[in-house]
C-alpha positions as CSV (number, residue, x, y, z in Angstrom):
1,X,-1.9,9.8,-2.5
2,X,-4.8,7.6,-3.5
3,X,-3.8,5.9,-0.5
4,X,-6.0,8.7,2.4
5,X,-8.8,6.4,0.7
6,X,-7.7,3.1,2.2
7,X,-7.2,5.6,5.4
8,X,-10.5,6.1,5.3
9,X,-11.1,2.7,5.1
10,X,-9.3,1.3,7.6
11,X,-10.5,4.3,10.0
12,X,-14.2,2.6,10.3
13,X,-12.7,-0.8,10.6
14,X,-11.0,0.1,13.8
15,X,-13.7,2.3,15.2
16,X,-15.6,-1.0,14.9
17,X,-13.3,-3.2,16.4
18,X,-12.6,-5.3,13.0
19,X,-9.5,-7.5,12.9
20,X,-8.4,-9.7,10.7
21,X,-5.5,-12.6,11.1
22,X,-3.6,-11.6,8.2
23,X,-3.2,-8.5,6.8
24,X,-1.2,-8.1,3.6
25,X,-0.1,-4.0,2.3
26,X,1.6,-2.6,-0.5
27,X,2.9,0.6,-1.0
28,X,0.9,2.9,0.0
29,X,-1.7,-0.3,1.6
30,X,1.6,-1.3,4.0
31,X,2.5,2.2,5.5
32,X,-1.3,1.8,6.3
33,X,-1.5,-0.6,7.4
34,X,1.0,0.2,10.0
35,X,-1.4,2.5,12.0
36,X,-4.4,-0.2,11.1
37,X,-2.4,-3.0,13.2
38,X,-1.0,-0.7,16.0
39,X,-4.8,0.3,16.5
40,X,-3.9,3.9,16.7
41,X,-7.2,5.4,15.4
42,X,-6.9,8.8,12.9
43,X,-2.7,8.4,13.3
44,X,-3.1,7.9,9.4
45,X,-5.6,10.9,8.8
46,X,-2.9,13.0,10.8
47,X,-0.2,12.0,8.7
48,X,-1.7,13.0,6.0
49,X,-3.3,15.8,6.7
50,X,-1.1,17.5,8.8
51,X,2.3,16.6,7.2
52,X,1.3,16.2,3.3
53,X,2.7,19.9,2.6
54,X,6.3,19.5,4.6
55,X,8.7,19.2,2.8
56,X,10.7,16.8,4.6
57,X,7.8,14.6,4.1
58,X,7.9,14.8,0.1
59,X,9.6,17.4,-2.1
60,X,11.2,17.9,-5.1
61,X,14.5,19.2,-2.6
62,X,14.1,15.6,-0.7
63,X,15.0,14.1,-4.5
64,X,17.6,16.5,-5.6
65,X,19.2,15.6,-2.1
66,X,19.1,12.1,-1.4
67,X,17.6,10.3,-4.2
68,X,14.2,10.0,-3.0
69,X,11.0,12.3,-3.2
70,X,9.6,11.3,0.0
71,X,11.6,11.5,3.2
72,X,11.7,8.0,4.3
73,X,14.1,9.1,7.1
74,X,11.7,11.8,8.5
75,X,8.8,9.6,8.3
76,X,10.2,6.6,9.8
77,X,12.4,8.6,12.2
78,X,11.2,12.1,13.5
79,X,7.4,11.3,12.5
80,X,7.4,7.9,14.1
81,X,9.0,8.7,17.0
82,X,8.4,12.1,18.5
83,X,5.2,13.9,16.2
84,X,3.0,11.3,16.0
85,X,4.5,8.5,18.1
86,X,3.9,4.5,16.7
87,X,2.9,2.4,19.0
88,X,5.5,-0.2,18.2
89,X,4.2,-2.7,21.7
90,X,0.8,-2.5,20.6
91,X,1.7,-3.8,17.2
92,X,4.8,-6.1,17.8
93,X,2.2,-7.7,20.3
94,X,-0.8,-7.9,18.3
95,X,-2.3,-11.2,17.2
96,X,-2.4,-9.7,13.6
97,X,0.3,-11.0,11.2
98,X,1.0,-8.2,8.5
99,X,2.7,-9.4,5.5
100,X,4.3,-6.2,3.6
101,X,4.9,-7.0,-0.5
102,X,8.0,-5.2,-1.8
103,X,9.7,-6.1,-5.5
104,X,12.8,-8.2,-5.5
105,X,14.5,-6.2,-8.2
106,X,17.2,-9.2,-9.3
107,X,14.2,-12.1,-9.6
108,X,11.5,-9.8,-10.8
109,X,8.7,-10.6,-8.0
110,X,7.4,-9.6,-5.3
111,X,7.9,-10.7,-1.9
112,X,7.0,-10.4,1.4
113,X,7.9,-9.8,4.7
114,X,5.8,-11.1,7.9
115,X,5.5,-8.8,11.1
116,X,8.1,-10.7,12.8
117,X,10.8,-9.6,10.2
118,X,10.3,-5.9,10.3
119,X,13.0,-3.7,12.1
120,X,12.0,-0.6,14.2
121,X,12.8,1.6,11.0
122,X,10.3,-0.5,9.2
123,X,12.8,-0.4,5.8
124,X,10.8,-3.2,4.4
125,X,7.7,-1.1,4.1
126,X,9.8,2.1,3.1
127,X,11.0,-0.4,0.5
128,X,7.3,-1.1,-0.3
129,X,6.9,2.3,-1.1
130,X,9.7,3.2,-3.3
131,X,8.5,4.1,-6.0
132,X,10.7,3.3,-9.5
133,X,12.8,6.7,-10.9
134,X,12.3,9.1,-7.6
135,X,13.3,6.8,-4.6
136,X,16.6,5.0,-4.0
137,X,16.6,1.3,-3.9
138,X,16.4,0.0,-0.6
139,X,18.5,-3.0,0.9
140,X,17.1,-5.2,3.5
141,X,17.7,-8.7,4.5
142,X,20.1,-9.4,1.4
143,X,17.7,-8.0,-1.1
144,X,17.4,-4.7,-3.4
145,X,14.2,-3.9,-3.5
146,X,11.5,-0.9,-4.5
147,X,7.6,-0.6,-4.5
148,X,5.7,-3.9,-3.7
149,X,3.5,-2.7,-6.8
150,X,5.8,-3.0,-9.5
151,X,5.4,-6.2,-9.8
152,X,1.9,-7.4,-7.7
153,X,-0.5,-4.3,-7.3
154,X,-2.3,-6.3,-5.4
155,X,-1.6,-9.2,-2.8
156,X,-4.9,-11.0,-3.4
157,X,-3.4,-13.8,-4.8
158,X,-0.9,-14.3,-2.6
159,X,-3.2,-14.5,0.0
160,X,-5.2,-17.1,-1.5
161,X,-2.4,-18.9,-2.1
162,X,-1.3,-18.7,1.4
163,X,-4.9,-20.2,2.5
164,X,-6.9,-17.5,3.2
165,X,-10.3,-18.6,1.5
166,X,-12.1,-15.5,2.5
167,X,-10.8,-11.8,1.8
168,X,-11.6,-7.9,2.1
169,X,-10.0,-5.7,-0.5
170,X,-9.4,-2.5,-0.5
171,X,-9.2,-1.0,-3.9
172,X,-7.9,2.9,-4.7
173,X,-9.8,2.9,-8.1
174,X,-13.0,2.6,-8.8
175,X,-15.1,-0.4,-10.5
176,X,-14.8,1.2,-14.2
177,X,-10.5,1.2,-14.4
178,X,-8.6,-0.4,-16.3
179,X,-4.9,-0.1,-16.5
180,X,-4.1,1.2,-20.3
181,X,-1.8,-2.2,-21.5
182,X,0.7,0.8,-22.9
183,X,3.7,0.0,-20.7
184,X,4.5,3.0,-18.2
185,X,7.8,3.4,-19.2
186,X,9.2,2.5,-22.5
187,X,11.5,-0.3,-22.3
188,X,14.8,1.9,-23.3
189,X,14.4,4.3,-20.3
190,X,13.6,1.6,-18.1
191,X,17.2,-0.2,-19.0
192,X,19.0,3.1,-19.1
193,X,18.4,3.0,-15.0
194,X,17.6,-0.5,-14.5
195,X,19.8,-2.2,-17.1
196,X,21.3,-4.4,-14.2
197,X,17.8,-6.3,-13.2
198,X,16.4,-7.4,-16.6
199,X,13.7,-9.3,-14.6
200,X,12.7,-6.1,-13.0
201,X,12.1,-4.4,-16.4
202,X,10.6,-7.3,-17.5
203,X,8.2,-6.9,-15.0
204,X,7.7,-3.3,-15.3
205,X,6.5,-4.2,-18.9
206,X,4.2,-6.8,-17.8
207,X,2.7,-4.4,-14.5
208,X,-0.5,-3.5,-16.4
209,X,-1.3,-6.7,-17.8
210,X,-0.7,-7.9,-14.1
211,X,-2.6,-5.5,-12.7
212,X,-5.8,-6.1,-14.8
213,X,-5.6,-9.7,-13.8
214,X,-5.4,-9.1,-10.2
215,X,-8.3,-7.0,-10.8
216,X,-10.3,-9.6,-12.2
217,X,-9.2,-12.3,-9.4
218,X,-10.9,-9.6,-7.0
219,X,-14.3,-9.5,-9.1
220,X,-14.3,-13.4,-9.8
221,X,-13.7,-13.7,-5.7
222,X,-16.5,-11.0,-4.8
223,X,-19.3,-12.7,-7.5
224,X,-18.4,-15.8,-5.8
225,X,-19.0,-14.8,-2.0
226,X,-15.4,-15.5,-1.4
227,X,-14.4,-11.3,-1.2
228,X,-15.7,-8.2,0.1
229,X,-14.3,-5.7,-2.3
230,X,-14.1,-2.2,-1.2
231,X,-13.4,0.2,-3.7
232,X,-14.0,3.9,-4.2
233,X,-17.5,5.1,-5.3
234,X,-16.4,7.5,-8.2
235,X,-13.2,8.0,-10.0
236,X,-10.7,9.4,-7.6
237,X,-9.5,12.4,-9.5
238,X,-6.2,13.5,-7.9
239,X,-1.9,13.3,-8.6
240,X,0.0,10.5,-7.6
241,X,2.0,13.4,-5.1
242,X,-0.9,15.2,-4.9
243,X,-0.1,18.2,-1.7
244,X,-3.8,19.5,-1.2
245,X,-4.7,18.4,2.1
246,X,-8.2,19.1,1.8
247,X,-8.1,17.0,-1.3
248,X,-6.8,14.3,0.6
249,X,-9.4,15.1,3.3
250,X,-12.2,14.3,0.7
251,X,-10.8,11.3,-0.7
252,X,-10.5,9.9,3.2
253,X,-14.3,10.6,3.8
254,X,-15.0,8.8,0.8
255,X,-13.3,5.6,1.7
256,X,-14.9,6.2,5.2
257,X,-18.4,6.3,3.9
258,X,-17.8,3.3,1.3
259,X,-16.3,1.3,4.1
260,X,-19.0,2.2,6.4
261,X,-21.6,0.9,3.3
262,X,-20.0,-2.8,3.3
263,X,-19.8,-3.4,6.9
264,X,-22.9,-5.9,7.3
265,X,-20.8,-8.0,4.1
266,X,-17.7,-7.5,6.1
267,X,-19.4,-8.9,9.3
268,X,-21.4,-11.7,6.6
269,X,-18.0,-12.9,5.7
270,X,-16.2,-12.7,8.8
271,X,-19.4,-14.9,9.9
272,X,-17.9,-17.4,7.4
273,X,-14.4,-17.8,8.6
């Protein structure tokens, strides 16, 4: 639920008409995303806000019945389509290429899927957000796959690799975190459901040390002028399924008023490109 902060974030960027070539989400960052590249300003906040406490959106009953916490089938179905309708010409047609990260459970790593590879029912970014233990592992295109995070929190290095010299990040954590190096899951439990994709264990073990790195990557590329990194001002203090809506509320302002602080670097780097 950290996520209403890049919500935020990406709010001021569309109400001033900043768009960037490539766009890379995970988890949380690609159903963002979504809205982001459609150009449907406040969809996200709506979400959110309006659907946070249903409970086909994300229950305890949605896990005890299918497998999964949140209701992938009501927000990519019901939601999409008839509450708060996506704009799928808008952002099939867009010039913006979104690449959405989602872990390949049999090799361990995380890859990607370009705009031009997502279905209507969006599964790779459902996938992106499947979080390990209370969602169902998602098959698409010939892989099984769950949240993009497992194994690459974040997609800064893949964008570099791909050749995008210049980057804005958005973080959900703010400049003092750390990822403790104690592994999330001890390895026994993680074989007990996962026993049949060693690499994906493998890579559950390694997430924080990955993470921490990643983190790094984005400070070394923000001292060096190469990134604009946009994180949250103070420690977000909230659950990972957090249901407060006004919560939420306060944690989207935030990431409105921190994004709103870096445009004129956003605009200095963009200058660059």
């Amino acid at each position: 639920m950290r996520g209403a902060y890049t919500s935020g974030v990406l709010e001021v960027l569309l109400q001033n008409d900043i768009e960037f070539p490539n766009v890379y989400g995970i988890s949380a960052g690609a159903c963002n995303a979504l809205s982001y590249v459609s150009k449907q300003k406040k969809r996200n906040y709506d979400i959110f806000y309006n659907y946070i406490a249903d409970k086909r959106y994300i229950s305890v009953e949605n896990l005890h019945k299918t497998g999964s916490l949140f209701g992938f089938d009501f927000i990519f179905g019901e939601l999409f389509h008839e509450l708060l309708p996506f704009d799928y010409e808008t952002f099939f047609s867009s010039p913006v290429n979104l690449k959405v990260g989602a872990t390949d459970l049999k090799m361990g790593q995380t890859i990607y899927f370009d705009k031009a590879n997502l279905d209507e029912d969006f599964a790779a970014v459902a996938a992106s957000s499947s979080l390990p233990f209370v969602s169902n592992i998602v098959s698409y295109q010939g892989h099984e796959l769950l949240d993009g995070g497992c194994a690459s929190p974040i997609p800064i290095e893949r964008s570099i690799f791909d050749g995008n010299a210049l980057n804005v990040v958005v973080l959900t954590r703010d400049i003092s975190y750390r990822k403790s190096l104690r592994p999330e899951f001890p390895r026994a439990v993680l074989r007990v459901k996962y026993g049949d994709y060693p690499n994906f264990v493998n890579a559950m073990q390694l997430r924080a040390e990955v993470y921490n790195n990643q983190l790094e990557i984005c400070r070394r590329q923000e001292r060096e002028g190469n990134a604009v990194v946009i994180r949250p001002s103070r420690p977000i203090v909230t659950g990972r399924y957090e249901k407060d809506r006004e919560r939420l509320k306060e944690i989207y302002d935030m990431g409105m008023r921190d994004c709103e602080k870096k445009l004129f670097e956003i605009h200095t780097i963009m200058a660059k490109a």
